[in-house]
Each structure stands twice: as structure tokens, then as C-alpha cells.
C-alpha positions as CSV (number, residue, x, y, z in Angstrom):
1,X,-116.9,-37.0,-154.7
2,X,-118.7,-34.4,-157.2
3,X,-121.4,-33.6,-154.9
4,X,-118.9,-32.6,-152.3
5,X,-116.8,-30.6,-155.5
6,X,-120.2,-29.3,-156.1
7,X,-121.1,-28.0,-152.7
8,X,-117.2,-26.9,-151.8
9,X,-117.6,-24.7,-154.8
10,X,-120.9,-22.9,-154.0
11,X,-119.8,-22.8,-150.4
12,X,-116.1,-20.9,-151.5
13,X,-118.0,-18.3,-154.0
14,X,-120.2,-17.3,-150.7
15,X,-117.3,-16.8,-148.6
16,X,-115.7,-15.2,-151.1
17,X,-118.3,-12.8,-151.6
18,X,-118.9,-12.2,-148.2
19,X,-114.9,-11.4,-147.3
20,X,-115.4,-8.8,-150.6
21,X,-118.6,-7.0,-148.8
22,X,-116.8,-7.4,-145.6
23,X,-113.9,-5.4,-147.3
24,X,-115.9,-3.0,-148.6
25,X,-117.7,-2.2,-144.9
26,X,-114.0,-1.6,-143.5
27,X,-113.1,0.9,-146.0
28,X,-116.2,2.8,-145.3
29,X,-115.7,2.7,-141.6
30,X,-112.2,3.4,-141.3
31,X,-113.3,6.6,-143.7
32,X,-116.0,7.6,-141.3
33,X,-113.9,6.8,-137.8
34,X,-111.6,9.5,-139.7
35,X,-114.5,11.8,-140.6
36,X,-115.7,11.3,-137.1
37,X,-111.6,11.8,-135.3
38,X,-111.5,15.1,-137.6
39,X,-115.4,16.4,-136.2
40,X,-114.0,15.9,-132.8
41,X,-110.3,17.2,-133.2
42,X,-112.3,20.7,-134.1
43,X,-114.4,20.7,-131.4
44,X,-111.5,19.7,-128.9
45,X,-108.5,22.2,-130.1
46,X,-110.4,24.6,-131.5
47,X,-108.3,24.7,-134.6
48,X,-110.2,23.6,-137.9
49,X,-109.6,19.8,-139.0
50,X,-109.8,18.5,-142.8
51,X,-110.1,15.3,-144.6
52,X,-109.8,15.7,-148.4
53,X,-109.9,13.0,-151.0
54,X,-107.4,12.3,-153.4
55,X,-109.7,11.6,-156.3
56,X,-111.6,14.8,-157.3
57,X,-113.8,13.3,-159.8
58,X,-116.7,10.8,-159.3
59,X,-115.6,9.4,-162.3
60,X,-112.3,8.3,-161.1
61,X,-112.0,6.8,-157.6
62,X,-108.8,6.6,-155.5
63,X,-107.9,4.7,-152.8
64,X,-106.0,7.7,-151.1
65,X,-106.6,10.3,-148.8
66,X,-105.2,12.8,-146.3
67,X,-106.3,13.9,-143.1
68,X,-105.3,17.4,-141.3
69,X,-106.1,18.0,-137.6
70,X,-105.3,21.2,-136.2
71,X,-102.5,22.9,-137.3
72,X,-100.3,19.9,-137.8
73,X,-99.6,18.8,-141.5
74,X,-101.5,16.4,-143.3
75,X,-101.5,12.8,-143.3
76,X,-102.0,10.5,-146.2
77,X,-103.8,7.8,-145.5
78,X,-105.1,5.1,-148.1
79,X,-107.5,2.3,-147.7
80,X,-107.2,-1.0,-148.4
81,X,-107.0,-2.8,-152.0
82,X,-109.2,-3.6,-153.9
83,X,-111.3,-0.4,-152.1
84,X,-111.8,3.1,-153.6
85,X,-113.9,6.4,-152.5
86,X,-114.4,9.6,-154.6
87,X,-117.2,12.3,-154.0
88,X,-120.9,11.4,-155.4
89,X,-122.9,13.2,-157.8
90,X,-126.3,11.7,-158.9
91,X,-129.8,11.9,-158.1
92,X,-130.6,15.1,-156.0
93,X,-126.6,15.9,-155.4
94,X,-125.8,18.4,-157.8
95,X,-122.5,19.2,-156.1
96,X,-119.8,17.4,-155.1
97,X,-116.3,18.0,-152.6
98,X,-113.4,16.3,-152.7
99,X,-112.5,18.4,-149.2
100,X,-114.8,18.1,-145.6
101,X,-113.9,20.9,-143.5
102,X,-114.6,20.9,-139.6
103,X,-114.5,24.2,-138.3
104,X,-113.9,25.5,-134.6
105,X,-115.8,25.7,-132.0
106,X,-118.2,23.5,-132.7
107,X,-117.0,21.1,-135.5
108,X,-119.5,22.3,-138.5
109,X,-118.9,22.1,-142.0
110,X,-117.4,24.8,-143.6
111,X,-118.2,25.4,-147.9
112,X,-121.2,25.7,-150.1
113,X,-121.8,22.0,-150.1
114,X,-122.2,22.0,-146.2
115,X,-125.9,23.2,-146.7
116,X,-127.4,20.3,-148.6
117,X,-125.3,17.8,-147.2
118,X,-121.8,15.6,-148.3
119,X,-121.3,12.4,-149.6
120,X,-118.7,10.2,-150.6
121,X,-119.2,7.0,-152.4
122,X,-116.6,4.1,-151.5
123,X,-116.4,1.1,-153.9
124,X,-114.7,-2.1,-154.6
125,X,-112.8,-2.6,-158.0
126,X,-114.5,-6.6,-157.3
127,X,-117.5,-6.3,-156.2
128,X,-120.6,-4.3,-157.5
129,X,-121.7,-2.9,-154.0
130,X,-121.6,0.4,-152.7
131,X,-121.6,2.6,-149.4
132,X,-122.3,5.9,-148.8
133,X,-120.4,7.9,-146.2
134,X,-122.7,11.3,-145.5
135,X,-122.0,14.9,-143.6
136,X,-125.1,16.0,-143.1
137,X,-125.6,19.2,-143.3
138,X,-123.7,22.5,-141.7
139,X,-123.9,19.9,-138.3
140,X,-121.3,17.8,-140.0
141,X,-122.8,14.2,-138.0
142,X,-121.1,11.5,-140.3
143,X,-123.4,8.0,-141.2
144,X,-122.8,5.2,-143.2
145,X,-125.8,4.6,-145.8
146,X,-126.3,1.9,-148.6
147,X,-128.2,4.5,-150.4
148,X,-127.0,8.2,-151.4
149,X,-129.4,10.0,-150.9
């Protein structure tokens, strides 16, 4: 009986573990699918789209956010608990945007951040891990990275 305790216990705190990290990639896909949707709207409608985060600060991630396509009003949208996203700053990102803009015709990123690139960090409040969701550069092209930079 202990050695099956034993193993049920190491075998729980795996799955556990594994549903966290499975959380955490959802988060940053849904995020991206949004990013991706807004790219796409601008391109389509030639009207600019937005997605801007509610959090403003890397030092204070928030599950919420809102997205804008077109001319219609904006959306919020929130993620799931225990997931969070607020723009990075760190290592060779000196600036940060709470706000991706897609402008028409050909979905780019609009703002001084476009140049060197955007990213946005998403978290979980129980796990350690991180994602990276990245607009790169004025093209505004969306990825999903483990590492910032």
C-alpha cells in the first residue's frame, strides 16, 4: 500500500504540473489567435485593428484585455485563471506597449516600438514558466517564443 501512495503521489504532482504548463500554453495562444484575428481584420477591412492590454506595467500583470477590429468598439476579453500577460522589458527591450496597432492596408505595426519589435510576457500566478508572444517588427508576424528575446 505505500509504494502505491508513493507512486500515486509522484504520478498526481506530474499531472498537475503538466495541466499548469498546459494552461499557460492556452493563454498564450488564445492571445496570439487574437493578435493574429486583429493582423488580418486590417488587412481585410482596411480599417486599423487594436489589441491593448490591461496591465501597463511589467511589474503588474493582468489577466484582461480588449480587442478593437475596425471601427466597431472594443471587446474585453480576459484569459483564463490562474494566467496573466503584461508587456516585457528586460534584456535588449528597452521599451515596452501595453497597445499593438495593425494598420490598413497591409496590417503593420503602427508606434515607435514597431521598429525593434513587441513582446508581451504571459505568466501563471502557479507555476514559474513563461511565454513570450512577439510582433516582429513594422511586419507585425505574431510567434510564440520561450525566450524574449
Amino acid at each position: 500500500m505505500a509504494i502505491i501512495g508513493i507512486v500515486a503521489s509522484i504520478l498526481t504532482g506530474f499531472f498537475v504540473n503538466n495541466l499548469r504548463k498546459a494552461q499557460l500554453r492556452d493563454g498564450a495562444v488564445q492571445l496570439l489567435t487574437e493578435l493574429r484575428q486583429a493582423r488580418s481584420q486590417a488587412q481585410r477591412t482596411s480599417q486599423n485593428s487594436t489589441v491593448t492590454l490591461t496591465s501597463t506595467a511589467y511589474s503588474s500583470p493582468n489577466k484582461g484585455y480588449s480587442t478593437a477590429w475596425g471601427g466597431s468598439s472594443a471587446q474585453s476579453r480576459t484569459l483564463t485563471d490562474p494566467i496573466r500577460v503584461a508587456p516585457y522589458v528586460g534584456g535588449t527591450i528597452t521599451t515596452t506597449t501595453n497597445s499593438i496597432i495593425y494598420s490598413t492596408p497591409y496590417g503593420e505595426v503602427t508606434g515607435g516600438a514597431a521598429v525593434s519589435g513587441i513582446v508581451w510576457e504571459i505568466s501563471s500566478t502557479v507555476i514559474s514558466d513563461k511565454l513570450y508572444v512577439k510582433a516582429v517588427g513594422v511586419t507585425g508576424k505574431v510567434i510564440l517564443s520561450a525566450t524574449p528575446n
